[in-house]
C-alpha positions as CSV (number, residue, x, y, z in Angstrom):
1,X,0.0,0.0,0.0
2,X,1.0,3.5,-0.4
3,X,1.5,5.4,2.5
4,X,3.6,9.2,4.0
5,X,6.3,7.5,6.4
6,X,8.8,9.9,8.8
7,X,12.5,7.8,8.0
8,X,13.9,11.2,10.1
9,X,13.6,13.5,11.9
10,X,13.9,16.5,9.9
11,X,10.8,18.2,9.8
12,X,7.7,17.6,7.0
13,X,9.9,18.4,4.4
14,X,11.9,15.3,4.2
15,X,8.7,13.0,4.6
16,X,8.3,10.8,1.7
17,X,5.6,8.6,0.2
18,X,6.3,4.8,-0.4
19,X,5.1,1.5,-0.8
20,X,5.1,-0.8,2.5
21,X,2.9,-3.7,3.4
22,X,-0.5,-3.4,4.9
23,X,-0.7,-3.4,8.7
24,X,-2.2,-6.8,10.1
25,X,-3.8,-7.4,13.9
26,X,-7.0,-7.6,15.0
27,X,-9.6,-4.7,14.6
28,X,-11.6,-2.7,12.3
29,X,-9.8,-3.0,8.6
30,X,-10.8,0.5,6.7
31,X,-9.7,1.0,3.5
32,X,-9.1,4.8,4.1
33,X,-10.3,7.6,1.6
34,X,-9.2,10.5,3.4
35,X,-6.8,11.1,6.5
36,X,-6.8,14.0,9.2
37,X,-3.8,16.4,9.8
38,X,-2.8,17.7,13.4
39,X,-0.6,20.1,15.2
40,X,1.3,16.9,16.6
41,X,2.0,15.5,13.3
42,X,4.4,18.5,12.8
43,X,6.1,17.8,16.4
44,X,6.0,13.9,15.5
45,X,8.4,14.6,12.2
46,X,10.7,16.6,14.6
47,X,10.7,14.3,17.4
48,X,9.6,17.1,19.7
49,X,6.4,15.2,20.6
50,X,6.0,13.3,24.0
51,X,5.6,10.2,22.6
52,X,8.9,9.1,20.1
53,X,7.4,6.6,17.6
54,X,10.7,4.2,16.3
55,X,11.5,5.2,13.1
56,X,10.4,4.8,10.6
57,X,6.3,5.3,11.2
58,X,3.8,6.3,9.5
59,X,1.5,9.6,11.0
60,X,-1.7,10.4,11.0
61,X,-3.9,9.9,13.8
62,X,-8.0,10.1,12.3
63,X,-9.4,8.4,9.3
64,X,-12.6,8.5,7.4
65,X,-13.5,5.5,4.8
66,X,-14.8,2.1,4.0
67,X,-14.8,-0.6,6.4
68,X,-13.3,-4.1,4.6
69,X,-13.7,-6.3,7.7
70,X,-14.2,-6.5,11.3
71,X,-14.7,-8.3,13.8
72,X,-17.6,-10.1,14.6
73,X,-19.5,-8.1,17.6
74,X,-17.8,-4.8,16.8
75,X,-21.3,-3.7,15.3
76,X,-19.4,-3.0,11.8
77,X,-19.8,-4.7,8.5
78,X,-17.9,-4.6,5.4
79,X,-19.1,-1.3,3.4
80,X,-19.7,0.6,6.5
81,X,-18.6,4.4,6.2
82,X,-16.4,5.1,8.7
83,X,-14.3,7.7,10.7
84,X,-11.9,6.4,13.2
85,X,-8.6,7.3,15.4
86,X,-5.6,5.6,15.0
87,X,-3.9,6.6,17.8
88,X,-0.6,8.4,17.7
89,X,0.1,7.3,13.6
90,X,-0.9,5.6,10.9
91,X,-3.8,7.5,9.5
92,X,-2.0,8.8,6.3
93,X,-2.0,5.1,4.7
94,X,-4.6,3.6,2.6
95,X,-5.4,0.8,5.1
96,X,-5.3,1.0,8.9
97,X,-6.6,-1.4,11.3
98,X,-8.1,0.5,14.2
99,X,-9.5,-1.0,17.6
100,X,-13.7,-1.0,17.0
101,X,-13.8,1.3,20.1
102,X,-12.4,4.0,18.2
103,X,-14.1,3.6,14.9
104,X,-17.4,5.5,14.8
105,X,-20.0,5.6,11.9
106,X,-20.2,8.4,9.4
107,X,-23.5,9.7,8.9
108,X,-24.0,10.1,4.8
109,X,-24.1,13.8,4.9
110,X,-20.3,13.8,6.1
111,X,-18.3,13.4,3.2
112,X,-14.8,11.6,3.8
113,X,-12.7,14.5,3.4
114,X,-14.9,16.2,6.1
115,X,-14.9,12.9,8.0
116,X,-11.2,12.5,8.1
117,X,-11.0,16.1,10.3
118,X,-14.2,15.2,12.3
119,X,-13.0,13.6,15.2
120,X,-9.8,14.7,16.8
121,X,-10.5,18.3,16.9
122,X,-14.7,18.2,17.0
123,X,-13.9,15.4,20.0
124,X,-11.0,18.0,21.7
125,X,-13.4,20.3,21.3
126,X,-16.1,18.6,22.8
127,X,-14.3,17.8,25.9
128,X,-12.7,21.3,26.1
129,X,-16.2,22.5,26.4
130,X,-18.5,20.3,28.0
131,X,-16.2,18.4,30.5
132,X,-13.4,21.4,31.1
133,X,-15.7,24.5,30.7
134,X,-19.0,23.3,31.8
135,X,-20.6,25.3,29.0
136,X,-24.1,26.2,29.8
137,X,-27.0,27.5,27.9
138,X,-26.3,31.2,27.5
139,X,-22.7,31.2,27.8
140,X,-20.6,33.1,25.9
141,X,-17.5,31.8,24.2
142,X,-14.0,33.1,23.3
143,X,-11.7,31.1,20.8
144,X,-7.4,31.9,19.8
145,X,-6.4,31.3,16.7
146,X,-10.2,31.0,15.4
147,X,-9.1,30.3,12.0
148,X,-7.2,26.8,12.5
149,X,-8.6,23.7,13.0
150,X,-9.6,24.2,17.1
151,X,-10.8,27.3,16.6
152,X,-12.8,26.8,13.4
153,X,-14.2,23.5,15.6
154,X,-15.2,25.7,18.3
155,X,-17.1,27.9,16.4
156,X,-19.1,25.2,15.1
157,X,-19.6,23.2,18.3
158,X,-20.3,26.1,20.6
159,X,-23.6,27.1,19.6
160,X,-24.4,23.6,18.9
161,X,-23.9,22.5,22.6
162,X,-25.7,25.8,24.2
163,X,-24.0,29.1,23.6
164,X,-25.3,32.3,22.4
165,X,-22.2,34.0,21.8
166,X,-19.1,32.5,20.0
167,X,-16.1,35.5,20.0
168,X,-13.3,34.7,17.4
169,X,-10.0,36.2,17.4
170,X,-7.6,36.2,14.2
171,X,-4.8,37.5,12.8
172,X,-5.4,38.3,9.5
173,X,-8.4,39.4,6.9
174,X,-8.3,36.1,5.3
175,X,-8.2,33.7,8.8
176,X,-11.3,36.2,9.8
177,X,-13.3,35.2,6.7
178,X,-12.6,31.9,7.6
179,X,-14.4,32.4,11.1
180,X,-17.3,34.0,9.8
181,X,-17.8,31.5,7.6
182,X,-17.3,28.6,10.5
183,X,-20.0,30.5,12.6
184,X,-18.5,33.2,14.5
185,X,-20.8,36.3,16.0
186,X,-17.9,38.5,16.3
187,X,-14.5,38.3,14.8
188,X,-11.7,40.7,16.9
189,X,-8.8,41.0,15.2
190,X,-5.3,39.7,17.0
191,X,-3.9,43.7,17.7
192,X,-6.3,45.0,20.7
193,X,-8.3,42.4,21.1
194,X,-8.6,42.4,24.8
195,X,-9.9,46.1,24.5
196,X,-12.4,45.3,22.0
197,X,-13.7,42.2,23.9
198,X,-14.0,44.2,26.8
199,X,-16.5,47.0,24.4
200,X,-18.6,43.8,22.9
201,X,-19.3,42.5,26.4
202,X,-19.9,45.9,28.1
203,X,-17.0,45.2,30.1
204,X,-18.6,41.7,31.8
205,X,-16.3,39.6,29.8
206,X,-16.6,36.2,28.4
207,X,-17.6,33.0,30.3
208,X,-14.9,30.6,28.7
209,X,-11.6,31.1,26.7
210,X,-10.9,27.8,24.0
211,X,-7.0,28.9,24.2
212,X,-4.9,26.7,21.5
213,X,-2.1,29.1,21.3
214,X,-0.9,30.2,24.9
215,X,2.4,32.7,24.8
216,X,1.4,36.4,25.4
217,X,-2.2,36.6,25.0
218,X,-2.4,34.0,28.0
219,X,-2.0,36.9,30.7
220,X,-5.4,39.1,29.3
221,X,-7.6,35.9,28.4
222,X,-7.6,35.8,32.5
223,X,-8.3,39.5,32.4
224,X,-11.3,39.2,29.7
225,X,-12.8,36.5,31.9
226,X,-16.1,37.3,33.6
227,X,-16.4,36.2,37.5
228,X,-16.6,32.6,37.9
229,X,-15.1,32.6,34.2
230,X,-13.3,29.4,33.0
231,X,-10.0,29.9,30.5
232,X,-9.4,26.4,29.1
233,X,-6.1,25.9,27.9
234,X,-5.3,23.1,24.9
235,X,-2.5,23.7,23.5
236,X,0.8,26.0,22.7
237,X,1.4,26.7,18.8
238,X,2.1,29.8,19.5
239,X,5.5,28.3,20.5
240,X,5.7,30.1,24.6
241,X,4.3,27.6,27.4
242,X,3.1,30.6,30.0
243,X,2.6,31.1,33.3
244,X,-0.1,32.7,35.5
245,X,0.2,34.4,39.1
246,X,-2.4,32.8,40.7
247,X,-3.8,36.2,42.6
248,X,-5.5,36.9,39.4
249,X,-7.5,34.1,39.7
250,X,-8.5,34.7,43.4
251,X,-9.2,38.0,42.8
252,X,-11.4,37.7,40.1
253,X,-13.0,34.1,40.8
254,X,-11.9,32.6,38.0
255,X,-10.3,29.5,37.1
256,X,-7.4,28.3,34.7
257,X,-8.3,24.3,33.3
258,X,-6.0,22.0,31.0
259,X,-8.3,19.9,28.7
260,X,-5.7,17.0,27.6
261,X,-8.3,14.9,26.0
262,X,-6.3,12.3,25.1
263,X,-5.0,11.7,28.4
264,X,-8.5,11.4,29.7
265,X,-9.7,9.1,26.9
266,X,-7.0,6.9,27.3
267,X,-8.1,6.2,30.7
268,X,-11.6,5.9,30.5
269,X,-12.5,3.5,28.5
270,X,-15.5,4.3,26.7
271,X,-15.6,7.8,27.0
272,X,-15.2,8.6,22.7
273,X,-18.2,6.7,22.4
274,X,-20.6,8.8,24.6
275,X,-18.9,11.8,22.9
276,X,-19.9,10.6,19.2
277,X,-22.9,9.2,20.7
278,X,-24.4,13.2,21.2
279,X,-22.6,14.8,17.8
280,X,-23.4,12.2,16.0
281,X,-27.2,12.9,15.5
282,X,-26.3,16.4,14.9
283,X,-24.2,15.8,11.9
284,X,-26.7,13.5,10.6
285,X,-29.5,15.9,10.8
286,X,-27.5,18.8,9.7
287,X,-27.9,20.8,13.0
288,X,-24.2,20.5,13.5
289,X,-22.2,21.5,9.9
290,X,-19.2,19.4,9.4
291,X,-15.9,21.3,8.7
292,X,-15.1,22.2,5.2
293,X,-11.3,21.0,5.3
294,X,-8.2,22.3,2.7
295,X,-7.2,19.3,1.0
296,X,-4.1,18.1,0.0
297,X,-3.1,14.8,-1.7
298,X,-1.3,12.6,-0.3
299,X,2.5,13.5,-2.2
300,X,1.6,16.8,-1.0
301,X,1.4,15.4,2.4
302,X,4.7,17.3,4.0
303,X,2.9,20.7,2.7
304,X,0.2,19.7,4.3
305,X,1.5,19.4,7.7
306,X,4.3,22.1,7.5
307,X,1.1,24.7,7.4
308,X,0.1,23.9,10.6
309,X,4.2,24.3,11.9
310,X,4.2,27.6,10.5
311,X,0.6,28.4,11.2
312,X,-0.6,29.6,7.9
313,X,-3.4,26.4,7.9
314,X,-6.9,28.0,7.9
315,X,-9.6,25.3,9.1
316,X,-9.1,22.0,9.4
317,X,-6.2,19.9,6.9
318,X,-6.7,16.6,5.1
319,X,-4.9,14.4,3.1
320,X,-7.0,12.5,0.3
321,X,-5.7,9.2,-0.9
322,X,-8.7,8.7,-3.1
């Protein structure tokens, strides 16, 4: 099968497509059509990541295609459309074999492409908001970096699962358009945005902070919170892990969460399958829009991943191998 493998460690310039042999093991076979791109890919070709797959591997970590076999009880048959997670690589092959507790069916309004860049953001996402924010009806919602995959997932999910307001903050014309599109009420641009947050809410603030990014804007995401307010940190692409004195959150009652959602699926078995089990009907009714992703095929795989090292990926990346 063709598949993108990492032979070093140089970044996703030097990865390279070529013909291995199929995976074998137990599980869900797919025959994958389209395969997601994330952040950790890019730290995976580096081997900056926390886990340091033996070389050479294959990345990709979400799938979306056809199922060729599985086991018997796993509730899938051959033909089934598919989305799945393959764990920490992979994805960008055209067959994986996944564990049936991570492969979840694909209504027919999701095309693959979409499929492939459903799960590990819409299901980070998810968790950010539901389990680490304890969104409630009314809220309102403040994303970083609105026009990448996280953000452009929680401007879709947000509303979906109870807010009223969804706040988006970009740095450029083109990754606001991209936001607007994905659902936001209000796009801030990057310079000043703390002010102009402060103006939209009449000075209350926001009620949650999705914060991908960290470095400098960490410090006034606590100061746009409103009391009781919940900043919930995912990630750092902005390069600087930051700090907080915690007398701002005293002083304001507010609170500072991590949402590391694959540490927590990892140790609750189970726990993807009550997520998809209430997003699920959504995409399939067309209440909840499924991402409209950039695609790239799959010798343009390094490109594909390099946009999200140097940040100019807006929405969600796939790689087709259809």
């Amino acid at each position: 099968m063709r598949a993108v493998q990492v032979s070093t460690l140089q970044g996703p310039e030097a990865l390279t497509v070529v013909d291995i042999d199929e995976p074998t093991g137990d599980g869900v076979v797919i025959d994958v059509r389209a395969a997601g791109v994330a952040f950790p890919d890019a730290l995976l070709s580096r081997g900056l990541y926390q886990y340091k797959p033996e070389l050479p591997f294959v990345p990709g970590s979400e799938v979306a295609g056809t199922v060729r076999s599985a086991p018997e009880g796993s509730g899938f048959t051959a033909g089934d459309r598919v989305a799945a997670l393959t764990g920490f690589g992979g994805g960008m092959a055209e067959v994986a074999v996944v564990t049936p507790d991570l492969v979840f069916a694909l209504p027919d309004a999701v095309s693959f492409e979409a499929g492939a860049g459903l799960l590990f953001n819409d299901l980070t996402v998810h968790f950010a908001l539901r389990q680490r924010g304890r969104l409630a009806q009314g809220e309102t919602v403040l994303v970083h970096g609105a026009g990448g995959g996280i953000g452009t997932s929680t401007l879709r999910l947000a509303p979906a699962l109870g807010a009223s307001r969804v706040i988006a903050v970009v740095s450029s014309e083109g990754k606001a358009e991209i936001a607007r599109a994905a659902g936001a009420s209000d796009v801030v641009m990057l310079d000043g945005w703390k002010d102009t947050v402060k103006e939209l809410t009449g000075g209350r603030g926001v009620d949650i902070v999705i914060d991908p990014v960290g470095g400098d804007r960490f410090t006034d995401s606590i100061r746009s919170l409103a009391p009781g307010g919940r900043l919930v940190v995912i990630g750092f692409t902005g390069g600087d892990i930051p700090t907080v004195k915690v007398n701002r959150l005293l002083l304001s009652n507010v609170e500072v969460v991590g949402a590391g959602w694959g540490a927590w699926w990892m140790s609750r078995p189970g726990y993807t399958a009550t997520q998809w089990a209430e997003l699920e009907p959504l995409f399939a009714s067309g209440e909840l829009s499924a991402p409209e992703p950039v695609v790239y095929s799959l010798e343009d795989a390094g490109d594909a991943i390099a946009s999200l090292e140097n940040r100019t990926a807006t929405g969600k990346v796939v790689v087709s191998l259809a």
